[in-house]
SEMARMAR-14389 format. One line per 2 residues: for each residue x, y, z of C-alpha. Coordinates in Angstrom, 2 decimals. Example, Ala and Ser with C-alpha at 12.3 -4.5 7.8 and 13.67 -1.06 7.14 Angstrom:
BEGIN
12.30,-4.50,7.80; 13.67,-1.06,7.14
END
This chain:
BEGIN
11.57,-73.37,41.37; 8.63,-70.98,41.14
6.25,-73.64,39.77; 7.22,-76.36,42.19
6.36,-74.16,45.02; 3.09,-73.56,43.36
2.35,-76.90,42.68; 2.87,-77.87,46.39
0.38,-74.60,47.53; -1.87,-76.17,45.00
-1.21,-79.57,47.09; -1.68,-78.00,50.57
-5.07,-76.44,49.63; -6.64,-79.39,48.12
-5.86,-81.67,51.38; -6.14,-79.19,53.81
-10.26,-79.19,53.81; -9.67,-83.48,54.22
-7.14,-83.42,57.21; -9.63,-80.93,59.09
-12.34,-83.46,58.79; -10.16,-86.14,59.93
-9.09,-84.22,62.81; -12.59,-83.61,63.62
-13.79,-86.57,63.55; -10.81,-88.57,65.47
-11.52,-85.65,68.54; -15.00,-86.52,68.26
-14.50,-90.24,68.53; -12.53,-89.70,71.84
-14.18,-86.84,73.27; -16.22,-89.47,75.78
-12.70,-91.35,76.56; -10.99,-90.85,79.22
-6.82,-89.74,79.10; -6.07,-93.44,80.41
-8.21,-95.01,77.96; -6.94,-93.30,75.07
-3.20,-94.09,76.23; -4.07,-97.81,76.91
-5.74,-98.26,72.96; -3.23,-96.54,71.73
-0.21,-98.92,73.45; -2.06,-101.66,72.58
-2.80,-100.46,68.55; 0.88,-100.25,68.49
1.62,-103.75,69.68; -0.66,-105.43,67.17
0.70,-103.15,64.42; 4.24,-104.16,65.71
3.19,-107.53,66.04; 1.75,-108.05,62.42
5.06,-106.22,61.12; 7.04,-108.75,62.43
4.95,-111.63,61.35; 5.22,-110.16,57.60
8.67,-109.08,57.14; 10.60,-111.25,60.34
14.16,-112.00,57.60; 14.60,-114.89,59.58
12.41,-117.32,58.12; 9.96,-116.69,55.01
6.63,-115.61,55.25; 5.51,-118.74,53.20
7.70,-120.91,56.21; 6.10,-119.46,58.92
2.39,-119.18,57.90; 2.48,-123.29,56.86
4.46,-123.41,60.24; 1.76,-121.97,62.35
-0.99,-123.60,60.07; 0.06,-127.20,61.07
0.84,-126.44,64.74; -2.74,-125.40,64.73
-3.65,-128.66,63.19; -1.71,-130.58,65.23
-2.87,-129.37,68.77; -6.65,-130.31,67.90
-7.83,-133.06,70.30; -8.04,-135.64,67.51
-5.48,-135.02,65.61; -3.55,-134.83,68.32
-4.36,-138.09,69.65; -3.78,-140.21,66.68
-0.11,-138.39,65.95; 0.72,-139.40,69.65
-0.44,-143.11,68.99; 1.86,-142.87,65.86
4.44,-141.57,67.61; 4.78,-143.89,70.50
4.46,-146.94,67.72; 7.16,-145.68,65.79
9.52,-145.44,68.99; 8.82,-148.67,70.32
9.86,-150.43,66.76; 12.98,-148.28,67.19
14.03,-149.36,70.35; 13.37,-152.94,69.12
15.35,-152.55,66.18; 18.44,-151.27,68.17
18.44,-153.77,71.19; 17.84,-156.74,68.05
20.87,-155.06,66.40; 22.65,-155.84,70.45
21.75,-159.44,70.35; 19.59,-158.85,73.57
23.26,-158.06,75.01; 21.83,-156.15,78.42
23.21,-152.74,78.53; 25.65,-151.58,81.83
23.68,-148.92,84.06; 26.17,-148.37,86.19
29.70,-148.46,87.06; 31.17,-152.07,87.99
32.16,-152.17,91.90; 35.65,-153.36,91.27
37.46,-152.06,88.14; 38.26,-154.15,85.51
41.46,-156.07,84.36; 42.88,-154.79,80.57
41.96,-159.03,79.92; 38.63,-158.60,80.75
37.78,-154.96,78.74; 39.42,-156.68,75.91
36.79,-159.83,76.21; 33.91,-157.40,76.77
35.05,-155.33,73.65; 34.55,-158.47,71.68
31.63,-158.91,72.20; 30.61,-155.38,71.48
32.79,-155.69,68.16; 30.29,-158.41,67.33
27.44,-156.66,67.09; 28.81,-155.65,63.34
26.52,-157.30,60.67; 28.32,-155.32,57.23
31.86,-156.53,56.45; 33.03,-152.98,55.71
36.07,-154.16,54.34; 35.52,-155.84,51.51
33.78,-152.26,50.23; 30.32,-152.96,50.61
29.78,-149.63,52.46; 29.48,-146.25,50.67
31.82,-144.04,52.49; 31.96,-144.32,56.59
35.43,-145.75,56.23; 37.82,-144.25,53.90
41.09,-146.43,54.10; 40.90,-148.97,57.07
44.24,-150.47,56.19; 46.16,-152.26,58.43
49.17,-150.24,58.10; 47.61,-146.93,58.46
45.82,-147.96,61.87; 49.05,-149.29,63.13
50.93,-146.24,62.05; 48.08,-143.68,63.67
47.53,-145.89,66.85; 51.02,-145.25,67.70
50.74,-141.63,66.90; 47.71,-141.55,69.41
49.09,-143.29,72.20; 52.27,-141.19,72.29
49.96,-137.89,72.39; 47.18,-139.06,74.30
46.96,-136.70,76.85; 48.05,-133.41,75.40
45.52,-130.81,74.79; 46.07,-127.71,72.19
43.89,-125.61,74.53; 47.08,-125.34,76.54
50.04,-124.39,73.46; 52.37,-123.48,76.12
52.44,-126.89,77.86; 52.32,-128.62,74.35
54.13,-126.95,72.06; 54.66,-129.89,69.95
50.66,-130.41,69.68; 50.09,-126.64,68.84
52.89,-126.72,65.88; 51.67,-129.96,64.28
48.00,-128.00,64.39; 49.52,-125.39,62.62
51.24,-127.39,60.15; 48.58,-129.32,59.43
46.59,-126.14,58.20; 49.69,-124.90,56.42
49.96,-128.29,54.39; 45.96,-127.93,53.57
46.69,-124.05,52.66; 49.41,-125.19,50.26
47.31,-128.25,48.78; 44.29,-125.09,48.00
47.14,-122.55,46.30; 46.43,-120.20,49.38
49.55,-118.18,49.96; 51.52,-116.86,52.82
48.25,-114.84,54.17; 46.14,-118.31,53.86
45.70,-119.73,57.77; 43.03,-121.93,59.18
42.13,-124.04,62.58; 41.88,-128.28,62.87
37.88,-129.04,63.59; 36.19,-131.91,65.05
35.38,-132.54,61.16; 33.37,-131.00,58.32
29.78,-129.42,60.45; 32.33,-127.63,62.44
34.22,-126.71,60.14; 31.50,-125.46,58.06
29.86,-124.28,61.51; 32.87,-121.80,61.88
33.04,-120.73,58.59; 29.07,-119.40,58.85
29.32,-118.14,62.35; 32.58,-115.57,61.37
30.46,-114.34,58.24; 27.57,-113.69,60.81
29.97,-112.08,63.34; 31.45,-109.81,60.16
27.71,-109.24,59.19; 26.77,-108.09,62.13
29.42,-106.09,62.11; 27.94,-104.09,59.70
24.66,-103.63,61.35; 22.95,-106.57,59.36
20.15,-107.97,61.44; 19.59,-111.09,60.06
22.41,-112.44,58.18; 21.54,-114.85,55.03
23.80,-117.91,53.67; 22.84,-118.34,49.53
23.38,-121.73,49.04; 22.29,-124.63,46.54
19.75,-126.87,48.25; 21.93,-129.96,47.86
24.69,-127.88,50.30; 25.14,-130.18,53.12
22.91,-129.99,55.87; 25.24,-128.27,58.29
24.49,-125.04,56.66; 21.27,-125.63,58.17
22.42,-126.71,61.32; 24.42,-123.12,61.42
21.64,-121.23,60.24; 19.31,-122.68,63.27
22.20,-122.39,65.68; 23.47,-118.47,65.01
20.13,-117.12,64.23; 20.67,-116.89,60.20
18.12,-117.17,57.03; 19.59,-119.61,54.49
17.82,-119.36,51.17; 18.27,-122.48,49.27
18.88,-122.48,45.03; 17.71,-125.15,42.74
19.84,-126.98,40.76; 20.04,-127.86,37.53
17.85,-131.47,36.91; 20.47,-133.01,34.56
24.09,-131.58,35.73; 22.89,-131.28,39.59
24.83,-128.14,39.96; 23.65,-124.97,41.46
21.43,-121.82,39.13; 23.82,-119.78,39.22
21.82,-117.29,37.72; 19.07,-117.54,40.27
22.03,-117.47,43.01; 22.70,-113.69,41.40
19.22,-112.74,41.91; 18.73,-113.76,45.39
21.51,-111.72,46.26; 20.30,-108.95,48.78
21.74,-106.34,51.53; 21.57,-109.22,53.85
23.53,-111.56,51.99; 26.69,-112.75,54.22
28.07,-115.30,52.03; 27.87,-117.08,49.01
27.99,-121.44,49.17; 29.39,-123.55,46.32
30.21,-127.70,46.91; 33.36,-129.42,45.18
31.69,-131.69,45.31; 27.78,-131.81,46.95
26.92,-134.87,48.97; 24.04,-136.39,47.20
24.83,-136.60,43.60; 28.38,-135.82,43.51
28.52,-132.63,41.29; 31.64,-129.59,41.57
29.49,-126.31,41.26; 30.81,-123.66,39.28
32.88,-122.05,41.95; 34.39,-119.87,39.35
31.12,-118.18,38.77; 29.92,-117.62,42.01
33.63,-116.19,42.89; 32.73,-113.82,40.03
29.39,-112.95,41.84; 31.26,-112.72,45.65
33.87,-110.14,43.97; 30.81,-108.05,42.20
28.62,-107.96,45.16; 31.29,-108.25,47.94
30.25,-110.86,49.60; 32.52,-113.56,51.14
32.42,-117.16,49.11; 32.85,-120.61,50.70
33.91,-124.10,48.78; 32.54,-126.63,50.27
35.17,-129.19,49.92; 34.59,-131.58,53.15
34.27,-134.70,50.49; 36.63,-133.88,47.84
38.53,-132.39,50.07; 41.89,-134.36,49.68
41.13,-135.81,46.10; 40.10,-132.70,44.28
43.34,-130.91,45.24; 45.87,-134.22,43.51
42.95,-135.09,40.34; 44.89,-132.62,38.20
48.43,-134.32,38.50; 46.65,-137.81,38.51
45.36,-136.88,35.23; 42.12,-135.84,35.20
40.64,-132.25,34.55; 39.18,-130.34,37.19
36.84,-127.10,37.58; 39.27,-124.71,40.01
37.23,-124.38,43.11; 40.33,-122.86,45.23
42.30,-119.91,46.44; 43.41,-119.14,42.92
39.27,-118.58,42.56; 38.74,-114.65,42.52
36.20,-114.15,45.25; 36.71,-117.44,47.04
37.41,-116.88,50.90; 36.98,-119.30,52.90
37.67,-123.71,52.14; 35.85,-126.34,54.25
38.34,-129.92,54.06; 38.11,-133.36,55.85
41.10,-134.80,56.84; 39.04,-137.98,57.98
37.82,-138.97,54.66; 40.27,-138.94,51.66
42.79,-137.81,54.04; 42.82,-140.99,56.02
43.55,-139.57,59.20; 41.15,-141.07,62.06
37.79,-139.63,62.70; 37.37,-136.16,64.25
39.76,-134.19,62.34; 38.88,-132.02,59.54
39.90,-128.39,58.70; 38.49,-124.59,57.44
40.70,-122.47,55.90; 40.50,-118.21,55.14
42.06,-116.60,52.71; 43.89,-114.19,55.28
43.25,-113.83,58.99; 40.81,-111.04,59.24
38.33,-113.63,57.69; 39.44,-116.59,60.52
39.14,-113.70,63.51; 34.98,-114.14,63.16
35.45,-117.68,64.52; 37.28,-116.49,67.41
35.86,-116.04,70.95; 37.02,-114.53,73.24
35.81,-113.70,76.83; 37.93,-111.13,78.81
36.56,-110.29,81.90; 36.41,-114.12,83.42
37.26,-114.57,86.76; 38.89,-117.76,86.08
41.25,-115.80,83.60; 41.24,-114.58,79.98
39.43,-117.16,77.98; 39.93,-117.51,74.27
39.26,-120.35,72.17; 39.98,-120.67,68.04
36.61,-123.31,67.57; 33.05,-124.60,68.95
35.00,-126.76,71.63; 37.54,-125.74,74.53
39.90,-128.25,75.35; 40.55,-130.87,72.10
42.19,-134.28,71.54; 45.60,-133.19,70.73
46.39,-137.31,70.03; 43.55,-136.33,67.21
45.68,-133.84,65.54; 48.78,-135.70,65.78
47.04,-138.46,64.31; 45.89,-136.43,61.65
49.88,-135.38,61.09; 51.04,-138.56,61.15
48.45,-140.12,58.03; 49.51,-136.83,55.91
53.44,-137.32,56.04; 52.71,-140.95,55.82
51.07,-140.99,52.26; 52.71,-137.26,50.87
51.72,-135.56,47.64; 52.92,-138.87,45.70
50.27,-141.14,47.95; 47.54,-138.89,47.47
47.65,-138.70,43.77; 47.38,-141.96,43.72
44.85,-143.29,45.86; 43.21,-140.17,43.89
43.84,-142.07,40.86; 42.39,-145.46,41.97
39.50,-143.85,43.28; 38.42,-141.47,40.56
39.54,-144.44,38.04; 36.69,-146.42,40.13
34.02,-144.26,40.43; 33.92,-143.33,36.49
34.31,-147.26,35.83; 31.06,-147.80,38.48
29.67,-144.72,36.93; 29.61,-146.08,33.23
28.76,-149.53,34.17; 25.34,-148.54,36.17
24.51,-146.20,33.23; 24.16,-149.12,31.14
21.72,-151.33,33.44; 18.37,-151.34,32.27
15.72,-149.79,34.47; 18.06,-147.29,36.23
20.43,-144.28,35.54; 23.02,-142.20,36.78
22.00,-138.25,37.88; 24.02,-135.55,36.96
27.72,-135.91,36.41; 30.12,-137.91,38.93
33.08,-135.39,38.76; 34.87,-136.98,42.07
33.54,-140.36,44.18; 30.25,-140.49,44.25
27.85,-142.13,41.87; 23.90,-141.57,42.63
21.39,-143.33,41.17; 17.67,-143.80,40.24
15.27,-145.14,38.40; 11.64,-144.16,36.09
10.64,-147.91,36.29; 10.47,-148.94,40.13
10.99,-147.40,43.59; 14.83,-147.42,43.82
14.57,-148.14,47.20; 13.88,-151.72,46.28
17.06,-151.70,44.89; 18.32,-150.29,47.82
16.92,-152.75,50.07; 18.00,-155.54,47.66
21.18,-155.10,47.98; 21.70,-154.55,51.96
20.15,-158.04,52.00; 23.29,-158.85,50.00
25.32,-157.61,52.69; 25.84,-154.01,51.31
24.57,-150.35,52.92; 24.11,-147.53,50.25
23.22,-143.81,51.11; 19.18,-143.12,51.12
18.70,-139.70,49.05; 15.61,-137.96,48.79
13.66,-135.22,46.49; 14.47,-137.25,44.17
14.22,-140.54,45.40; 17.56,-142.04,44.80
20.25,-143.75,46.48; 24.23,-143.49,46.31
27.46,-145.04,46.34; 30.86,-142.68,47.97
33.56,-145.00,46.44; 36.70,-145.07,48.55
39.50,-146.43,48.75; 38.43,-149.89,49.38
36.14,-150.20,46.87; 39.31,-150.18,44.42
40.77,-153.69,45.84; 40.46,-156.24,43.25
37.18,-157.37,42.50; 35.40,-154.96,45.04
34.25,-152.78,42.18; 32.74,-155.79,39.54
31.09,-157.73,42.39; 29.25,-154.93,43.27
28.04,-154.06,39.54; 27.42,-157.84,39.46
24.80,-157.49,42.21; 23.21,-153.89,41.23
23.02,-155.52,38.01; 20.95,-158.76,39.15
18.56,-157.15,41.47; 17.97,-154.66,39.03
16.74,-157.64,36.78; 14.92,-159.35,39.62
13.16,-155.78,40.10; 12.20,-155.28,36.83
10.16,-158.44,36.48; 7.35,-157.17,38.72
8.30,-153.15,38.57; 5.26,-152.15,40.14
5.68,-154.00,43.59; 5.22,-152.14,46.75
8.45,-151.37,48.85; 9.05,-151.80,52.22
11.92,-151.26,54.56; 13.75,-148.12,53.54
11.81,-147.67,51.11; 8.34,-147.89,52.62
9.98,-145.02,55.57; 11.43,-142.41,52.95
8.47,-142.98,50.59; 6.06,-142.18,53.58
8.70,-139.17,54.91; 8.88,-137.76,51.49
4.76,-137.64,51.09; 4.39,-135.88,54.18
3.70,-131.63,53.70; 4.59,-131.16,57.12
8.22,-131.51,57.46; 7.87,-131.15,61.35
6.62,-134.37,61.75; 9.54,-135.52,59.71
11.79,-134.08,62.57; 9.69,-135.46,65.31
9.66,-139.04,63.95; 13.88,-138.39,63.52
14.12,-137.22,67.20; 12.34,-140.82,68.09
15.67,-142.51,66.49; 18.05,-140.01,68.06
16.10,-140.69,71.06; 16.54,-144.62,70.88
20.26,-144.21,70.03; 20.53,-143.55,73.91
18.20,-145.77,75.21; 19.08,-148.32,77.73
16.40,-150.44,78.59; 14.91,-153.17,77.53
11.62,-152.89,75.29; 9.63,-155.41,76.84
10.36,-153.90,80.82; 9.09,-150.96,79.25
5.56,-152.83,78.22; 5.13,-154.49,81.55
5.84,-150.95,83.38; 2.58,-149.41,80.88
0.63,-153.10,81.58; 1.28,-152.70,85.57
0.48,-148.80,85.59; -3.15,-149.47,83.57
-3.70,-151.91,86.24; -2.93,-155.27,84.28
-0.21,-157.42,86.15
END
């Protein structure tokens, strides 16, 4: 104790003689300011010092992010540069608009409401015509994914179910009791299906970016919670998108993991080592979107239970085939409830589930978990206000719908439109591995098969075959594109005809390998080459933009000819 006491002394004295000079020389510095002066340099020291600090270490968004970020908005808002994006920019949206109002059949588009309602014999005439407009026969499978079943039956069964319930509304449980118990056994069934037990609960969603939106925003609520600022999702960058949409929407930082090249699925070592005190939750997908590759849930389970941190499956496209692919036959990575560390499960009940569209589910393993979803307003004039999702009132017809397609098929139907479907996808799967001048990535372990290709842009292939009638999924980074098999796709014949056709554009492909692409090809090749992924977004916005548009191209050239003075 004695010598560390003389060792600080020691300390003291040796600085000492420093500090004084500093002191001096600071007094001396300011000894011709004035008190005002000195207050106003020092305020505004502080609010560059601040500012820099935030700029370095903001946990929202990377330092990397945010200095290319600010580097291209400076690039962007020079006169010249500026100019030529904006002539880009208005090009792009005028062949958008034209592509859409081609796509009508120059059908005009109805601006305002008719002065005398219509008779149900005339809507029905008018929705003809709309029903038209559809180019690709999605029936006879030449669509990957969209439309799951589509079976006569099924539509019959859950247009019935609709019309019976379409006016109830589970905002309102004590008017519709029968809407609010089919909600709940809806979840229940889904619990069961993912081994939860009696403390596994849940809500019915809109469909899988809800669901997955809920699940994010009640591990940012429990985050917050405990005083974390920014809360961070660890995820594999093939997790679907909505985990970016939820990290944008609730103010999180999602840090994406690499994948493995040749399996597709998540590092789960590098997952471990991005683990920090901000960490909220931990992503896995059974399977991810693009390739169609389970990640080893069981792992990162393992690292939520070591580190505490909740887990989520991702299991919005498997969601009601990875559940029966056991008792059809086929082995399975466990990516449930039984999973040590696994909290919360994302399902679609409008995919593999066949129920109609807008229905999906997210499960907890208990309720404290499902509470962080809640909201809850107290103090409203209009009343107490409390809702259990992102929306207020909801189709209850939706949920009953949803009901009525799971007691339709039962456990026995759903292992076996499992069984066609995996049966399928491993058929299409070794088929495609054996054309020449393309091959499979990773491992299909449910329904989708991607592919691409070392010898040509696979995008020709791509646009090859929509010329044949078909439309494949567009992936990117790698270039590649992919086929969600579904239940049509295992009719008769659905499956060989489309091999058949892979097979001889492939070979038409391969004779000139080196030919430049257009179409698709030509607009991911171009998005893909571009460093600043902003502009990506912006050119995006254009077609979300169009979607709405209602006027007619050419009105909109004479409007620019008439205002520059041409007429």
């Amino acid at each position: 104790m004695e010598d560390v006491q003389r060792i600080a002394k020691d300390v003291v004295e040796t600085v000492a003689p420093y500090l004084e000079d500093v002191r001096v020389k600071v007094n001396t510095s300011c000894s011709q300011l004035e008190g005002w002066q000195i207050i106003a340099y020092t305020f505004g020291l502080t609010l560059i010092l601040v500012s820099i600090y935030n700029f370095l270490f903001d946990e929202e968004k990377s330092l990397k992010a945010r200095v290319k970020k600010s580097f291209f908005k400076f690039v962007k808002n020079l006169p010249i540069v500026k100019g030529m994006i904006q002539k880009e920019v208005d090009k792009n949206a005028k062949g958008v608009q034209e592509s859409f109002q081609n796509a009508t059949g120059g059908m005009p588009y109805v601006v305002q409401l008719p002065k005398k309602g219509m008779s149900e014999q005339q809507i029905m005439k008018e929705l003809d015509k709309y029903q038209a407009m559809v180019e690709i026969d999605w029936s006879k499978g030449n669509v990957s994914g969209a439309v799951y079943n589509g079976s006569n039956e099924l539509t019959e069964i859950i247009t019935k179910a609709y019309k019976k319930f379409a006016w109830t509304n589970p905002l309102h449980p004590d008017l519709f009791p029968d809407i609010r118990k089919m909600e709940a056994e809806v979840v229940r069934m889904c619990c069961t299906m993912f081994n939860g037990d009696d403390n596994s609960c849940g809500t019915v969603t809109s469909g899988g970016t809800e669901s997955i939106l809920l699940a994010c925003l009640a591990y940012r609520n429990m985050a917050k919670e405990r005083g974390i600022r920014y809360p961070e999702i660890i995820a594999p960058i093939t997790v679907h998108a909505a985990f970016d949409k939820a990290a944008d929407f609730f103010h999180m930082k999602l840090t994406h993991i690499p994948v493995d090249p040749k399996t597709c699925k998540v590092d789960v070592n590098k997952m471990r080592r991005a683990i920090n005190k901000n960490t909220c939750m931990l992503v896995g997908s059974a399977p991810q979107f693009p390739h169609g590759s389970i990640d080893n849930l069981e792992a990162i389970g393992a690292l939520g239970v070591r580190y505490n941190v909740p887990v989520h499956t991702d299991c919005c496209l498997g969601g009601f085939l990875v559940p029966f692919m056991e008792k059809a036959g086929f082995d399975v990575p466990i990516v449930d409830f039984r999973v040590p560390g696994v909290t919360s499960i994302s399902a679609d009940t409008h995919k593999y589930g066949f129920a109609p569209k807008g229905s999906s589910v997210i499960l907890y393993r208990n309720t404290e978990y499902r509470r962080g979803q809640f909201f809850v307003q107290p103090d409203w004039p209009g009343g107490i206000y409390a809702s259990p999702t992102l929306a207020g009132n909801r189709a209850g017809a939706i949920i009953a719908s949803c009901w009525a397609s799971m007691m339709h098929f039962g456990e026995d139907g759903y292992v076996e439109t499992t069984r066609k479907i995996i049966e399928t996808t491993r058929y299409i799967a070794d088929k495609l591995s054996k054309i020449e001048g393309i091959y499979v990535l990773g491992k299909p372990d449910v329904s989708v098969v991607a592919i691409a290709s070392n010898d040509f842009n696979i995008f020709r292939l791509s646009d090859a075959m929509n010329g044949l009638g078909y439309s494949l999924s567009a992936l990117q980074f790698p270039s590649s594109i992919h086929l969600c098999v579904t239940l049509l796709h295992t009719k008769p014949g659905a499956a060989d005809t489309f091999l058949n056709n892979v097979r001889t554009c492939a070979a038409k492909i391969m004779k000139d390998p080196n030919a430049k692409c257009g179409g698709i090809g030509a607009i991911y090749g171009m998005s893909q080459s571009i460093p600043d992924r902003s502009m990506v977004s912006q050119i995006v916005g254009l077609f979300l933009d169009a979607c709405y548009n209602t006027k007619d191209p050419e009105d909109s050239d004479k409007k620019v000819q008439k205002t520059n003075g041409v007429h």
